[in-house]
N, C-alpha and C positions, 0 to 999 in steps of 0.2 A: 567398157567400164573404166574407170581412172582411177587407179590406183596410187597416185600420187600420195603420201603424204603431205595433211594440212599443216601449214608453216602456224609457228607457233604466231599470236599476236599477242602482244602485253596490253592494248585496247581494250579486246573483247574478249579478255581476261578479267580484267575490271568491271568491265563492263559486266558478265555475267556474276562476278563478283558479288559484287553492286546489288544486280538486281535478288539473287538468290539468299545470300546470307544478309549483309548488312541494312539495309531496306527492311528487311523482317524483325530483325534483331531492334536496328531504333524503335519501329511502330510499336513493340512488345514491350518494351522498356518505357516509351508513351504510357502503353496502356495501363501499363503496372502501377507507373508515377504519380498518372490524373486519375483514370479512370475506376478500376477496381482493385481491391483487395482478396487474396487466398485467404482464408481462416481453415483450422482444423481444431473442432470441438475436441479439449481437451481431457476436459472432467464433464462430472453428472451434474451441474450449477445449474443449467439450464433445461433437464430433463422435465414432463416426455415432449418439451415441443420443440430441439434441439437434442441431439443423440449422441453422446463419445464416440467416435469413429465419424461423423457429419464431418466432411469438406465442403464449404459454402465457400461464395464469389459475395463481396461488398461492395457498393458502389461510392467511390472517394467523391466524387463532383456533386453527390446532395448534398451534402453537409461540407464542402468545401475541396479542393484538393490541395494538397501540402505544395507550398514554393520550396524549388530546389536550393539546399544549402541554406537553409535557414529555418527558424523557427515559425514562418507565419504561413498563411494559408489563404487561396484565393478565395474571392466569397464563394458562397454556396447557394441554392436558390430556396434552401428551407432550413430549420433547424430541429435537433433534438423534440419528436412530439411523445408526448407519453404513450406508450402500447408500444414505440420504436423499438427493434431490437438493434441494439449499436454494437460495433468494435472500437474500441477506445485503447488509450495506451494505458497502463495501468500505473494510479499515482503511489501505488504505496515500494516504490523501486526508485533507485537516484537517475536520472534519465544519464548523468555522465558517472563514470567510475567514482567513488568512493562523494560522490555526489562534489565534483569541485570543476567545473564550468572554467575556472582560471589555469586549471594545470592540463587540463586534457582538452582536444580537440576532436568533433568528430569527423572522420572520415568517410566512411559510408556505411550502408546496408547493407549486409552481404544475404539478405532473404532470409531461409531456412538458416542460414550459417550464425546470424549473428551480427552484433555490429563492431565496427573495429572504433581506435580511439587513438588518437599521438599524443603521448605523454612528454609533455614538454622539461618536467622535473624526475626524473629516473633516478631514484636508488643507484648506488653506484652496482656494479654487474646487473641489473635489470635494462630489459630493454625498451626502447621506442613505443612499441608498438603493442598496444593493448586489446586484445579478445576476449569484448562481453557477447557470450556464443548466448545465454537464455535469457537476455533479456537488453533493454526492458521491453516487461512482456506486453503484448495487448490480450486484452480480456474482451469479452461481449457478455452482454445483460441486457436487462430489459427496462427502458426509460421509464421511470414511474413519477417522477417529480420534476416540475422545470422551476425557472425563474419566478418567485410569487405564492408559489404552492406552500399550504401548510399539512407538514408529514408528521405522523408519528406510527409507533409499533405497539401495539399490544396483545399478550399471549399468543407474538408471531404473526399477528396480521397485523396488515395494513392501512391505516386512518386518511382519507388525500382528502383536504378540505373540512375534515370534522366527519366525512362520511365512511363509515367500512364498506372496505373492499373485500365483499366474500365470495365473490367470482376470481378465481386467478384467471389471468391472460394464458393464451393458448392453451397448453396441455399439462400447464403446471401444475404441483401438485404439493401438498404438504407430509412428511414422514413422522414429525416427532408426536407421541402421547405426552411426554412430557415437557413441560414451561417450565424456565429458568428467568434470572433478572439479564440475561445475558444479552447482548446490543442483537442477534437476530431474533428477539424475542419480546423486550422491552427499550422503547424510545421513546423518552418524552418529547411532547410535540415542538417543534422546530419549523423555520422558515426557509425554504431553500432561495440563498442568494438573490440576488438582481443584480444589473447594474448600478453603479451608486451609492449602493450600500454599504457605510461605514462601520467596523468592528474594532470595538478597543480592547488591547490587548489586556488590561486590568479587570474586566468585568467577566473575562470567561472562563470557564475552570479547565484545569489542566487539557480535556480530553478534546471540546472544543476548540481548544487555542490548537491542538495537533491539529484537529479539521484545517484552520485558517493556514494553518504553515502550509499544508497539502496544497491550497487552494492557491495561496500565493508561488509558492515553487512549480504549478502548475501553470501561472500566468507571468512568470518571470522566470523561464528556462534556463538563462542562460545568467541567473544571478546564483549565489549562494544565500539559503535561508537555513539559519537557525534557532532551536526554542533551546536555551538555555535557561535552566531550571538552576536551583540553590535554596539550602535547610538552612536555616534559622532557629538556636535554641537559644532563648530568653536573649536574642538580642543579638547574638555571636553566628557569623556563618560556623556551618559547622559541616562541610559536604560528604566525613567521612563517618557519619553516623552510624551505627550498626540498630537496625529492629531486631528487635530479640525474638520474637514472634509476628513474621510475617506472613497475614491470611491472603492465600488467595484461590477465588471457587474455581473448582473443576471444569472447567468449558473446553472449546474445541479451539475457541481464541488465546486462550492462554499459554497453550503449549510450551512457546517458546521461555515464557519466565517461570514456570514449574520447572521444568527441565534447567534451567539454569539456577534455579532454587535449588534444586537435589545437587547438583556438582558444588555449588558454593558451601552446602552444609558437607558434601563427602556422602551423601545418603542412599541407600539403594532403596528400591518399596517392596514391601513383604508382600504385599497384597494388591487388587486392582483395584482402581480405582475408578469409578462411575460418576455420570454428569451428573451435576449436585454436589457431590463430595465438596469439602473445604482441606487444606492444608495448609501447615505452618512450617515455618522454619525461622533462620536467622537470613535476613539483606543489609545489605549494605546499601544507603542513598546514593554511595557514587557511581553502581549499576545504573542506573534510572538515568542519571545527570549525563551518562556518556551515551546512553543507547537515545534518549530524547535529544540528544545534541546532535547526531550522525543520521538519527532516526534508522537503522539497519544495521544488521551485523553481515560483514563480509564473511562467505565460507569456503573461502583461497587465501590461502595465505598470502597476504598483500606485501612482503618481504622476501618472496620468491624469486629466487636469483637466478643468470643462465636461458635459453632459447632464445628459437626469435620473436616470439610473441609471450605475454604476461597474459594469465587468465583470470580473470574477475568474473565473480558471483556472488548476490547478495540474498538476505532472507529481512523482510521487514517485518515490522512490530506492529500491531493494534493497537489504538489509543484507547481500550479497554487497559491494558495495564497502568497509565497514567491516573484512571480514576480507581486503580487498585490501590496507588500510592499514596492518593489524598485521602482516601479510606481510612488504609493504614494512618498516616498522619493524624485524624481524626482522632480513632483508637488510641491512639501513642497519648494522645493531650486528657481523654476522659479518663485511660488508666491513670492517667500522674496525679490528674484533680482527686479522685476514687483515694487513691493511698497516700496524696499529702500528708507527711506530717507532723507534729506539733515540735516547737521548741522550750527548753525552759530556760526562764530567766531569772537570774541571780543577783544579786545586790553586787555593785563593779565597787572597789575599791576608789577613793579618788585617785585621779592621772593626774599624773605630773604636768609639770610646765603650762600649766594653767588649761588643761585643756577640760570638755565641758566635759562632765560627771554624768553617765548610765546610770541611770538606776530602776532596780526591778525588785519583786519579791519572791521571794523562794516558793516553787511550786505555780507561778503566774502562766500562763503559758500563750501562746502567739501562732495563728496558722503559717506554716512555713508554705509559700507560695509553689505553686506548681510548675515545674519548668516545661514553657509552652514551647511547640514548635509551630516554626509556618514555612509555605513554601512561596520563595520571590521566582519571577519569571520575569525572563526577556526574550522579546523575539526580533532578532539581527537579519539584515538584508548585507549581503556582502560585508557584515561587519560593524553596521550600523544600527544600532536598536532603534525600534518603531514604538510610537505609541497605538494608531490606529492604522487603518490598511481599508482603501477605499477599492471595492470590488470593481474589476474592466472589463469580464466579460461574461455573458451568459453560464449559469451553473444548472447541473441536473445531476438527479439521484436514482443511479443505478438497483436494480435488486435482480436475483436471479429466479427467473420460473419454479424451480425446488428449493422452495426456498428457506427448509429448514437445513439445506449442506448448498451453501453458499455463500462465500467469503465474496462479500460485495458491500455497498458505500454503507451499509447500516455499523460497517466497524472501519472504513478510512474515511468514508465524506464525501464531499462531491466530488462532482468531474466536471475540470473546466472545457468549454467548447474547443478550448486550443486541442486538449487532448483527445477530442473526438478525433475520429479515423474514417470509417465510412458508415454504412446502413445496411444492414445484411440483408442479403435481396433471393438468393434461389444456393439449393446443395447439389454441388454439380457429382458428388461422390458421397457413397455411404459404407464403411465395413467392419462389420461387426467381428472384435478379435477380445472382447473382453477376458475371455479364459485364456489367453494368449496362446492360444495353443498353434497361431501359425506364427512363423517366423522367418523374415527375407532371408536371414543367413541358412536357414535350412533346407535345403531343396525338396525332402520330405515333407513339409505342411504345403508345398507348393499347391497340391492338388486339392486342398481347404479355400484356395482364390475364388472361386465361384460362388461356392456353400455360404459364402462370410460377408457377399456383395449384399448390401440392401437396397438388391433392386427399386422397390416400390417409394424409397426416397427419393431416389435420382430425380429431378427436376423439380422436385416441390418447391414454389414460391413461399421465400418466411414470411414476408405478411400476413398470408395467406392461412397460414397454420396456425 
């Protein structure tokens, strides 16, 4: 037997190299890039045909697969069909930090991690290098509307073409007894997009015009778009207006400007408050003008100085607030007309240096005009306002299976095909941890692994369900 020791070779070193790790590693990193997408069901959006705990496999190459380093995508051999269940990137988030295309670049994907960003304009002590770790996020829903379609909602269902939809697709289900005016409840009927289809900026109210800005910073990534709003009273901008009473209903969309309603007044609430409820306070227009300008509030401090990486995260807004404020507005002009009022006019003495002579009678009276307000809008493409915006690419309208706990396009709009991702195709994993009661850092729940698998998922084809 030979004993010899084998001489080392640097060849078949590489070589095995070669063949075990890197060989594997590329084809993987293929597969990731063209072929499929990881999803993990997040929330209950999608329940019961889609489960929180569900990890599902997408396939990128139906619907297109993304080109490297850029914003376009190879073709695809089908599109978006309505009953689709899609993953999409979600438009109501700035796809680059603080949404500005010009100062950041993106770097890469880091998967589960997150994506990185090079900030070409740093704060002085802030660094380089930017980590947006949740986002932006992709969401899945289920196609209900494409290019053509005429949609609308009422009391939570479904209108496609003038006809109700009182079958949900798969295992959907509805929870609420109670109807609200609220956008998953009530939508006047509407046209989803085309190609070609021209929208002018003047003819659409507030909440709409947010849809088109979605729609256009969806088909133009790598522009900066903004809707710049501005109050007018009798004729005078006036952006730091205060409402003395400002309504807005109780919803599950609203949160974010309730809550910002209560901080701006100093208010705590005595009591709970229920869907339906109304509240009042005092706002300020220039809330409105800066949150519709940025379209999101950052919730890191964007002045963070120190490390080697800056973290950014943001929280967007519904364009239900927007039609809170023309509401409001509305209100502000009926009270003023309501309580106009009168002047008296008095006999003027003659003015000197010849000028003309007032004259009135004692007791005569004259309606004092009501100070109106209105709201001007513009909406800028890198800086440039537009008057109309001709649509480029296929649009479709998201909704989720439960579809009364489901922040989906009935409150941001559509979703352009750029943003599609892939087609949800088979759950290659299911585990049920809702009561959280296991947890990887505890070695104690370890033995809950088994108990919390949902077997009887594994391999279900989504179509199919």
């Amino acid at each position: 037997m030979d004993n010899t020791p084998k001489q080392f070779s640097p060849k078949k070193f590489l070589k095995g190299l070669t063949r075990e790790i890197i060989v594997p590693v590329v084809l993987a990193l293929i597969v990731i890039q063209y072929v499929i997408q990881a999803f993990q069901i997040p929330s209950g959006s999608m329940e019961d045909s889609l489960r929180t705990g569900d990890f599902l496999l997408g396939l990128k190459f139906t619907y297109g697969s993304p080109i490297p380093f850029s914003n376009q995508h190879f073709p695809g051999y089908t599109l978006p069909k309505k009953g689709d269940v899609v993953i999409f990137r979600y438009p109501g988030e700035p796809e680059y930090p603080d949404n500005n295309p010009g100062r950041y670049t993106h770097l890469f994907n880091a998967l589960m991690f997150g994506n990185f960003y090079w900030d070409h304009e740093p704060e002085e002590g802030q660094p380089h290098l930017v980590h947006y770790a949740d986002g932006p996020k992709d969401y899945i829903k289920r196609c209900v509307g494409v290019s053509g379609d005429t949609l609308a909602v009422h009391q939570g269902v479904l209108y496609l073409n003038g006809v109700r939809q009182d079958t949900l697709p798969g295992h959907g289900k509805y929870t609420s007894t109670f109807r609200t005016k609220s956008p998953k409840d009530e939508r006047e009927s509407f046209v989803v997009p085309s190609v070609g289809d021209v929208f002018y900026v003047d003819s659409l109210p507030l909440e709409k015009l947010w849809w088109l800005r979605s729609l256009i910073l969806q088909e133009n990534p790598d522009s900066r778009v903004e809707l710049d709003i501005s109050l007018w009273q009798d004729s005078v901008e006036n952006n730091n207006y205060e409402f003395k009473n400002f309504f807005i209903p109780v919803e599950n969309d609203r949160s974010l400007l309730i809550n910002d309603m209560l901080r701006y007044n100093r208010t705590v609430l005595q009591h709970h408050l229920v869907q339906g409820d109304t509240i009042y306070g005092a706002m300020s227009f220039a809330y409105f003008k800066e949150l519709s300008r940025i379209g999101f509030l950052p919730m890191l401090d964007p002045h963070a100085k120190g490390g080697m990486t800056r973290q950014v995260s943001y929280i967007g807004f519904d364009a239900s607030v927007l039609r809170d404020l023309e509401g409001n507005v509305a209100l502000e002009n009926r009270t003023a007309e309501d309580t106009a009022g009168v002047v008296e006019t008095l006999e003027v003495d003659a003015p000197q240096d010849g000028a003309s002579t007032v004259e009135g009678i004692a007791g005569d009276t004259l309606s004092a005009p009501a100070p109106q307000l209105s709201i001007h809008r513009r909406l800028l493409i890198d800086g440039n306002p537009i008057e109309s915006y001709t649509v480029k690419t296929p649009q479709f309208f998201m909704m989720g299976d439960n579809r009364d706990n489901s922040a989906d396009s009935r409150y941001w709009g559509f979703v352009s095909l750029r943003n599609v991702r892939a087609k949800a195709f088979v759950i290659y994993f299911s585990f049920e941890n809702e009561d959280q009661k296991f947890a990887l850092g505890n070695p104690f729940t370890w033995w809950r692994i088994p108990f919390s698998i949902r077997w009887s998922r594994i391999g279900k084809v989504i179509p199919l369900i």
